[in-house]
N, C-alpha and C positions, 0 to 999 in steps of 0.2 A: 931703408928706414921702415921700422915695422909700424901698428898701425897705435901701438902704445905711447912710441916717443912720438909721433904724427899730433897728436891730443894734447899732449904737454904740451910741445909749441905754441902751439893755438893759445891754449889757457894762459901760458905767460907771457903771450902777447897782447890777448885782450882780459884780462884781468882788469889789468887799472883803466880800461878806456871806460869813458861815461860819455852817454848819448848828449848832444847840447839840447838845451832845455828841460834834460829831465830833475823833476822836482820832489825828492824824497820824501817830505811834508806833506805833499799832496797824494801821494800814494799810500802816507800811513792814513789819511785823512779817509780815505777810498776804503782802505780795508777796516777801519772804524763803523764808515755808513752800514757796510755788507753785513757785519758783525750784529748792528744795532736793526737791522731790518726781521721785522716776523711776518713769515705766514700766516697769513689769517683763512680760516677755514670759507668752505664757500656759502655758509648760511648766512655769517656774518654780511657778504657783500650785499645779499638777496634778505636781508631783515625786516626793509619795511615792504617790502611784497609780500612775504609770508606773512606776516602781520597783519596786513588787510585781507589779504587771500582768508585766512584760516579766519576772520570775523567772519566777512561774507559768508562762508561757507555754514558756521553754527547758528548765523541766524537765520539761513535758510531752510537748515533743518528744525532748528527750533518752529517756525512757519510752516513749515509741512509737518510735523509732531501735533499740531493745537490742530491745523484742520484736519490731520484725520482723527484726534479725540473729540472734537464735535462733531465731524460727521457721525462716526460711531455711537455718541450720544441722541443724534436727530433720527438715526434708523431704527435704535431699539423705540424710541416712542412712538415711530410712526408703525412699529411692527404692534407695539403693545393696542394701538388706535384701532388697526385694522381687525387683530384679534377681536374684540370689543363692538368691532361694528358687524364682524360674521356669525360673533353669539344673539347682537339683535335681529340680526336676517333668519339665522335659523329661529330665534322667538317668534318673527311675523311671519314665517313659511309656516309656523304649527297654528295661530292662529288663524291664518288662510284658510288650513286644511278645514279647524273645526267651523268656521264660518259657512264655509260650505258645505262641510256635513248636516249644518243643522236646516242648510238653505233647501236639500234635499228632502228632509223629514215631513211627512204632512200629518200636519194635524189635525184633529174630530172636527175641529171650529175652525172654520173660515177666517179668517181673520185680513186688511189688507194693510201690506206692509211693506214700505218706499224703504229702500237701501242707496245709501248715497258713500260713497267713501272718496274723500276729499283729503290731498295731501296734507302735511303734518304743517309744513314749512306755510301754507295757506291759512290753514284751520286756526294755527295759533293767533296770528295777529289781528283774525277775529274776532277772537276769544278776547283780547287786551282789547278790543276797542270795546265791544260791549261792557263788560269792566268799567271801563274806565266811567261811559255813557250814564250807567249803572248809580256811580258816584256821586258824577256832576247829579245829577238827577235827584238825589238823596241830600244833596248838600242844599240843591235850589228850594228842595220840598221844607225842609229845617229851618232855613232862611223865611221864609213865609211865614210857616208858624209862627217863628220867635215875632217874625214884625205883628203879624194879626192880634199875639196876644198881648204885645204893646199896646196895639194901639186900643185892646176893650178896655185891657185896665185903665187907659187915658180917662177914657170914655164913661166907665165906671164910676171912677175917681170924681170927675166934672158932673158926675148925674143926669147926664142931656139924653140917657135914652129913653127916660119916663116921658121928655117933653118931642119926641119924634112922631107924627104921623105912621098909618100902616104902609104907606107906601113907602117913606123915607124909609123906615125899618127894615123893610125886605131889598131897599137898595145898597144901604149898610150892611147889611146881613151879607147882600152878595159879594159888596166889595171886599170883606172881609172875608170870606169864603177861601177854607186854601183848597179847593178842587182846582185840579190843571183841567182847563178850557182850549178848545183845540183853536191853533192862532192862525195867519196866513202863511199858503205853502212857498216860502221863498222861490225866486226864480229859477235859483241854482241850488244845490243840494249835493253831498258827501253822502252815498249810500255803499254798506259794504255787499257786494255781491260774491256769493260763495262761486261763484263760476266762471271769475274773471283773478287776473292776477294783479293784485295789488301796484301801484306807481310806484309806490316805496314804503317798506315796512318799519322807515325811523320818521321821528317824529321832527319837525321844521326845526332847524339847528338853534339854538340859544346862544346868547354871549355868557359865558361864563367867567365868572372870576377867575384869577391867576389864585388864590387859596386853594380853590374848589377845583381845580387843572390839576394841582401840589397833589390834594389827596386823592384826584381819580389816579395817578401816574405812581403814587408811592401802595395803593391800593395792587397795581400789577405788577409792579418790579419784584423781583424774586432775585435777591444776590445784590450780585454785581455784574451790571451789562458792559459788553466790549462790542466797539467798533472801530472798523479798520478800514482804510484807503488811503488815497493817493491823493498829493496835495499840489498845487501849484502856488505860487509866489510872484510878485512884478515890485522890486524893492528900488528906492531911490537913495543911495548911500554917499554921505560926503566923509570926505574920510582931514583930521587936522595932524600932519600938515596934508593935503593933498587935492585934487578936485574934486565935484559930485559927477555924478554917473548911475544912468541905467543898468539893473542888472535882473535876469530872469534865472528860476529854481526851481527847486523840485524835490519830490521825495516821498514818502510812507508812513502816516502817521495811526498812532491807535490813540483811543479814545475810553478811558476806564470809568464808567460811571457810579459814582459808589452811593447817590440819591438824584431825588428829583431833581434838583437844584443845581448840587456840584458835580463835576469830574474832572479828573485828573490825563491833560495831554504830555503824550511822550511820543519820540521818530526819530529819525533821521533826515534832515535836508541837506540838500546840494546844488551847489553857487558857485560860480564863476564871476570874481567879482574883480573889476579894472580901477586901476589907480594911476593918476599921473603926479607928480610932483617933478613944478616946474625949479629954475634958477633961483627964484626969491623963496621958497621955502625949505631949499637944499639944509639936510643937514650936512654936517660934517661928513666928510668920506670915508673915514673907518669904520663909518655904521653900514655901509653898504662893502658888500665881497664885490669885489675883481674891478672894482673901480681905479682907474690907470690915467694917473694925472698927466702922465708925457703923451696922451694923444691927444690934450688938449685942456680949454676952462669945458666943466661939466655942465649943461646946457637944463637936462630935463633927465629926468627917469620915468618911465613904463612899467609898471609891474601886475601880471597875471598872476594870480592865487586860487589855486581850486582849493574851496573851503567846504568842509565837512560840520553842520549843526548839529546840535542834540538839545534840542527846547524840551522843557520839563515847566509844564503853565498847569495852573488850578482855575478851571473856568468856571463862572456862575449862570444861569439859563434861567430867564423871568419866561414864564410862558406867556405867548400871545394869545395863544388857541392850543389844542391838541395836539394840532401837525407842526407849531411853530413857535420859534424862541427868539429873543434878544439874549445876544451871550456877552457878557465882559468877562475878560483872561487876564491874568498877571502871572511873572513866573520867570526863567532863568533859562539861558542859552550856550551853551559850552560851544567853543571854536576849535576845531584841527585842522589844521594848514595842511594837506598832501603833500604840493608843490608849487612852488612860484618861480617866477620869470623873470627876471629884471634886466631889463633893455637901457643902456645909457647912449647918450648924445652928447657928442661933444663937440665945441665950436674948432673949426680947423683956421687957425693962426689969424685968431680971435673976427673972422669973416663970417658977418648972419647967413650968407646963401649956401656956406660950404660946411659941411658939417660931418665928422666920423660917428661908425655905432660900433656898439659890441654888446655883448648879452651873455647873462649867467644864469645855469640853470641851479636852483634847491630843492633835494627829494627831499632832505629830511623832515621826519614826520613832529609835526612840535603842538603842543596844545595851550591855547591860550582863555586869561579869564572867560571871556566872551561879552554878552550883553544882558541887558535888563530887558524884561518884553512887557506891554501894553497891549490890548486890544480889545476891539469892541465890534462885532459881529449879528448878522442874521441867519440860522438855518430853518429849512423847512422843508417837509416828507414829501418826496413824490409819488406819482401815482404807483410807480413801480416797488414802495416801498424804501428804498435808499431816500438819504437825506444828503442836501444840494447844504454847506453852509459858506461866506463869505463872509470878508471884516478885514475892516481897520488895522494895524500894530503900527508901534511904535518900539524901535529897538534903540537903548543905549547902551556905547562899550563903558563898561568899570575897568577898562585899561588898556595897553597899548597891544598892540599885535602886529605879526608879519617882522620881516627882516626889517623893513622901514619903518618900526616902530611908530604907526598909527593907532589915534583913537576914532572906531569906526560912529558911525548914529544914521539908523535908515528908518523910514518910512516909506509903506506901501501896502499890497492889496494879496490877501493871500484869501484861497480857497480849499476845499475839500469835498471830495464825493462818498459818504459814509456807507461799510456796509456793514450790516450787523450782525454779529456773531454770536451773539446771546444777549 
């Protein structure tokens, strides 16, 4: 038997045999699914990584873009400053020279003559206080007058100098006298000495008006100033349906001030914020994913959300003083979910001590209303220049967010360390 008829046999033996259990239905059903299946590229899988990746990345450079155009900005003026102060050095180096040429020169006539040269930064603010001495002095003398000739015209007016005595006369005369009489030398005394360095060359600080704060501050602003730093947060968020909870944050915030008064805050914060929803406020199960009624009654959910802000507030700033403000803020807060966590519990064969878990993870990236913001704050200038401010907020959600469909509402205590960029 050749290997030709050997095949035939075979084939017309198992031709009509069918394996048991096989199911033709289920096999078109099979090469249906394969059919209806696509490739999807592999960006697609990796979208919301690349999506945060590539922000991160242009606002870093955007970040490093601005500081090197102000630093570039701060060198050419400190370059233009120092220019400017090597044109006055070489001015005082020629003065020098001729000072001491003329110190050299003798002349026919004897003459004697004291050279004192006394820094600039000294010399001045005795120059203001004599000034000033000068004034007062001028203003006391005027004051006098005006009373003295008050009071002749009185005098005049009344006719009682015909009926005075020589003695009375000449004591009126003197009381009315505006010659300064030298008075007693107080104990203590403010004297300026040109060879001692002044305690301080600003004058005892005043309480000044918040007006008068307005126009010394609108007096030196030039533009629009920015500041940037880093913020901290301690929020107490209750969430309906869910519990309240402690949550702590963080971030980068800048600060655009476009007058004395107003500016405008904008950043980014980040929050890890917990949520429990127990049995009595369960919603429905279809609103939560991978929830599996055959492992039991659903007890409680857990859910972890790292939540990405973008607050956008218009602050107002009452000046206290120079260095310090009371600030109220009002303004608007965008919400983006990264990821949550949703942990379920459930009672095993309805027994409180025995209980099963499972847990679902959600990348996808979703944005939601967010909140309203409120607040009411203190900043004030340290010595190093930065400003330290704290405050109050109040956040309410205008709608629901997260897979468990909460409306959030926190209060607590947020801060900033400013530094200035312009």
């Amino acid at each position: 038997m050749d290997d030709s008829q050997f095949d035939s046999n075979i084939r017309e033996k198992l031709g009509d045999y069918e394996a048991p259990g096989f199911d033709p239905a289920a096999l078109a059903s099979l090469h249906h699914q394969m059919a209806a299946i696509s490739i999807t590229p592999w960006y697609s899988t990796y979208r919301t990584e690349l999506i945060v990746g590539n922000t991160i990345l242009m606002s870093t450079l955007l970040i490093i873009w601005s500081q090197w155009l102000f630093s570039n900005k701060a060198t050419e003026a400190k370059e233009i400053e120092m220019m400017a102060l090597k044109s006055q050095s070489q001015q005082f180096g020629q003065l020098q020279q001729e000072l001491e040429y003329l110190k050299s020169v003798k002349p026919d006539t004897v003459h004697v003559i004291e050279y004192q040269q006394q820094s600039s930064i000294l010399y001045l603010p005795l120059l203001q206080k004599i000034d000033r001495l000068e004034r007062e002095l001028k203003s006391i003398l005027d004051e006098s007058t005006r009373k003295n000739e008050m009071l002749l015209t009185q005098f005049k007016e009344q006719n009682e100098l015909l009926s005075l005595t020589p003695n009375e006369s000449s004591i009126l005369y003197n009381s009315l006298s505006n010659r300064i009489t030298p008075r007693k030398k107080p104990e203590k005394t403010k004297r300026a000495i040109a060879n001692e360095l002044p305690i301080s060359l600003e004058s005892s600080e005043r309480n000044l008006s918040s007006k008068t704060i307005k126009e010394i501050q609108k007096h030196y602003q030039k533009g629009i100033g920015i500041k940037v730093g880093p913020s901290l947060l301690l929020s107490y968020g209750s969430f309906d349906p869910g519990d309240s909870r402690y949550n702590f944050g963080g971030g980068v915030l800048a600060d655009f001030i476009v007058s004395p008064s107003l500016s405008i805050e904008a950043g980014v914060l980040h929050t890890q914020r917990h949520n429990r929803i127990s049995s009595s406020d369960l919603l429905p199960l279809p609103t939560f994913p991978g929830a599996d009624e055959s492992l039991g009654k659903l007890n409680n959910v857990d859910i972890d959300s790292w939540v990405f802000e973008t607050p956008i507030n218009l602050k107002y700033r009452y000046p206290v003083s120079l260095k310090s403000n009371w600030i109220f803020g009002a303004g608007y807060s965008a919400m983006l979910y990264s990821k949550q966590i949703l942990e379920y519990d459930y009672l095993f064969d309805n027994n409180p001590s025995a209980s099963l878990n499972s847990s679902i993870l959600d990348k996808q990236l979703r944005i939601y209303p967010g909140t309203v913001n409120l607040s009411m704050g203190f900043s004030s200038e340290l010595k190093n220049k930065k400003i330290f401010e704290a405050s109050l907020y109040y956040r309410y959600g205008i709608g629901k967010v997260g897979i468990e469909q909460t409306t959030p509402e926190f209060i607590g205590i947020s801060s900033a360390y400013w530094f200035t960029l312009k």
